[in-house]
C-alpha positions as CSV (number, residue, x, y, z in Angstrom):
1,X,-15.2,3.5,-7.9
2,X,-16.4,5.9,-5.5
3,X,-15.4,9.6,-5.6
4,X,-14.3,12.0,-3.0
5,X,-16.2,15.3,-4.8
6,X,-19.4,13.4,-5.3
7,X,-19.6,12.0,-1.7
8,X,-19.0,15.8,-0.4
9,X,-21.4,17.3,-2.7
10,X,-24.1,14.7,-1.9
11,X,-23.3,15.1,1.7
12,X,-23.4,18.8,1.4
13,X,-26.7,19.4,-0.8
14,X,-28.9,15.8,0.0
15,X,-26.6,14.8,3.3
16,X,-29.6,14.9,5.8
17,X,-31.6,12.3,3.1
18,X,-28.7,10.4,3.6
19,X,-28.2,10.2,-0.3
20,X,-24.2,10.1,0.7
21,X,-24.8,7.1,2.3
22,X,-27.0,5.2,-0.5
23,X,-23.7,6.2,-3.0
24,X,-20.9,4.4,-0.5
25,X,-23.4,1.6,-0.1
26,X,-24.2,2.3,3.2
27,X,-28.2,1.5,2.6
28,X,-29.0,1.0,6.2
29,X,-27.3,4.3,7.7
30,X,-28.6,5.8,4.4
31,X,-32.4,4.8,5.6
32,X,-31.7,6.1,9.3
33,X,-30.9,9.5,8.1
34,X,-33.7,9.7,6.0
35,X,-35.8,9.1,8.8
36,X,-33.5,11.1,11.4
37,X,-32.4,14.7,9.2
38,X,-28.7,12.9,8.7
39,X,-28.9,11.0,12.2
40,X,-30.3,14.3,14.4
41,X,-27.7,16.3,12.5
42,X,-25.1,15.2,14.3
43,X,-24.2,12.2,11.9
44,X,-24.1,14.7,9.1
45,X,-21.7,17.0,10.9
46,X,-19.5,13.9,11.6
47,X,-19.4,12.7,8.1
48,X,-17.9,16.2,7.2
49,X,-14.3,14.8,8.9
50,X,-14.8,10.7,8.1
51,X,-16.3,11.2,4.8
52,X,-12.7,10.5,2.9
53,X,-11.9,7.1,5.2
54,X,-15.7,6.4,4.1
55,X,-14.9,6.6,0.6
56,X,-11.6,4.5,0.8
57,X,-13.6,1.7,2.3
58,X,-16.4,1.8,-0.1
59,X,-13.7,1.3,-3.0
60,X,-11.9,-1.6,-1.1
61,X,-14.9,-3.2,-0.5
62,X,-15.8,-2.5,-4.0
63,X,-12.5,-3.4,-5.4
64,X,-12.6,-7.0,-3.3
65,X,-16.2,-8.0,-4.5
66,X,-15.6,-7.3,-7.9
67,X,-12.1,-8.6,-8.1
68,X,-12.5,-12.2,-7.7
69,X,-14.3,-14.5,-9.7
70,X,-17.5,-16.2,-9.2
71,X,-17.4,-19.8,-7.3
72,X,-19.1,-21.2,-10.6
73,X,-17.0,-19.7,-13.1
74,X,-14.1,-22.2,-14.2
75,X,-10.8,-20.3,-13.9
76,X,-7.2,-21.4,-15.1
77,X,-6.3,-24.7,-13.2
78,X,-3.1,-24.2,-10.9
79,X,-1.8,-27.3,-11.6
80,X,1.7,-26.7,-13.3
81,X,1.0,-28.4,-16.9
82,X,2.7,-31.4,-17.3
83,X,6.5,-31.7,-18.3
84,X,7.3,-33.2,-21.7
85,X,10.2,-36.0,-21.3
86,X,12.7,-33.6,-23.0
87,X,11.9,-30.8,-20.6
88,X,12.2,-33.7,-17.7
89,X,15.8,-33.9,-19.4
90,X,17.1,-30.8,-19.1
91,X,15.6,-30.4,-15.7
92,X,18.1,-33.4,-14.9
93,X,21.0,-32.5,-16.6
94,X,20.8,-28.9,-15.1
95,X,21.2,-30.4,-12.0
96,X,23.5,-33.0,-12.6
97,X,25.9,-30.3,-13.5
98,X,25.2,-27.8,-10.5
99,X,25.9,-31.4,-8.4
100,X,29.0,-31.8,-10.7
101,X,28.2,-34.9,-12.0
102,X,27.0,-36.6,-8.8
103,X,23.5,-36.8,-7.8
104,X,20.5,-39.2,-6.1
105,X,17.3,-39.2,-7.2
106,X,16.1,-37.7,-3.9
107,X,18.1,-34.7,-5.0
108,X,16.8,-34.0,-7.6
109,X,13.2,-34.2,-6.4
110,X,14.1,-31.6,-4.1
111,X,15.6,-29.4,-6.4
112,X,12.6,-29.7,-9.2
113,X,9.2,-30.9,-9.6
114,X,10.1,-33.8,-10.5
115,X,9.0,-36.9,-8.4
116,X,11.2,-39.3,-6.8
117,X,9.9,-41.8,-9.0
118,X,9.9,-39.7,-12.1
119,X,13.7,-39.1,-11.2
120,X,14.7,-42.5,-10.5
121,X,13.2,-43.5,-13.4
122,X,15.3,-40.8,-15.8
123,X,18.2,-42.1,-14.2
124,X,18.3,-46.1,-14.8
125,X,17.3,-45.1,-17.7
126,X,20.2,-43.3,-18.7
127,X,22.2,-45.5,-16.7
128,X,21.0,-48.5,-19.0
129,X,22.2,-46.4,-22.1
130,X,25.5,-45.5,-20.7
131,X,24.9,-41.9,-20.1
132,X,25.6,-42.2,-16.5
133,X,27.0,-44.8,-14.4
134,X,25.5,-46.3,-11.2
135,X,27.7,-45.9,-8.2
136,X,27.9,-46.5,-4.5
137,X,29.6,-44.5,-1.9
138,X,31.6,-45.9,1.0
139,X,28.3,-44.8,3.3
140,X,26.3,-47.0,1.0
141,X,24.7,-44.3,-0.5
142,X,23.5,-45.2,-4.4
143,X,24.2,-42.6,-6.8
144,X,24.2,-41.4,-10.6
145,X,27.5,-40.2,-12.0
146,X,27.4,-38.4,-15.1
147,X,31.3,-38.6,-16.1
148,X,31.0,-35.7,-18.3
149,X,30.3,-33.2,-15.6
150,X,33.6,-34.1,-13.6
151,X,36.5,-32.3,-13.0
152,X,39.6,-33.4,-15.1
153,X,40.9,-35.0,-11.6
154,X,37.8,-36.7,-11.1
155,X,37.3,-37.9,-14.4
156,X,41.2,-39.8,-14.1
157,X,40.3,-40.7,-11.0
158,X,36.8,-42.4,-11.9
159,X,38.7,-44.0,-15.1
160,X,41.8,-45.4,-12.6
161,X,39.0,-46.9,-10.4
162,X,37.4,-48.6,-13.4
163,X,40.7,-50.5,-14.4
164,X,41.8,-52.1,-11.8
């Protein structure tokens, strides 16, 4: 990081060599005033009133180059790590209950990152071991019902349908 004091006092004591210049960076205004006494003088007396903005660029700059890794080195893949089937569980069940019990796999795709598939998949399965039951609305909409997240009214409701 560049400093405000050091700029000044190079630009005050070595400015027309343009040794301000060579510490921001600047290498090719730095080589002009060499050759020029600070750009015919005039450059120098500018840089009295721009030096600060000139030492706020020189850090950005500084801070963007040095802030980002190299193309070649490997960094930490982005890829969310892959969910374990309890976690993939929970994930469901969390839902199921914000749904009250009701839900389609498309739902819960959207509200995870869960797959269709994957969420299909949780669902027969549970479905197959009684956890949920496999229903289908008067639109024709297929969906899971998980009896347990029901209201009490629901729930006797539900247990009236499945007697008669």
């Amino acid at each position: 990081m560049k400093e405000l004091v050091v700029a000044y006092l190079l630009w005050f004591f070595l400015g027309f060599y343009g040794v301000h210049k060579f510490y921001l960076g600047k290498t090719g205004m730095g080589v002009f005033y060499l050759f020029t006494a600070g750009g015919f003088v005039i450059g120098w007396f500018i840089d009295l009133f721009t030096l600060p903005k000139q030492v706020r660029n020189a850090n950005i700059l500084y801070a963007n180059q040095y802030s980002r890794p190299a193309p070649y080195i490997r960094t930490e893949s982005r890829k969310p790590k892959p969910l374990s089937p309890k976690e993939k569980d929970k994930i469901v069940l969390l839902i199921a209950k914000e749904y009250n019990g009701r839900l389609t796999p498309l739902e819960i795709a959207a509200n995870s990152d869960l797959s269709i598939d994957e969420s299909e998949e949780i669902l027969k399965k549970w479905s197959s071991k009684g956890y949920a039951d496999l229903k289908v609305s008067d639109s024709g909409t297929i969906y899971y019902e998980f009896s347990g997240f029901l209201s009490a009214d629901e729930r006797n409701q539900a247990n009236r349908s499945f007697l008669v």
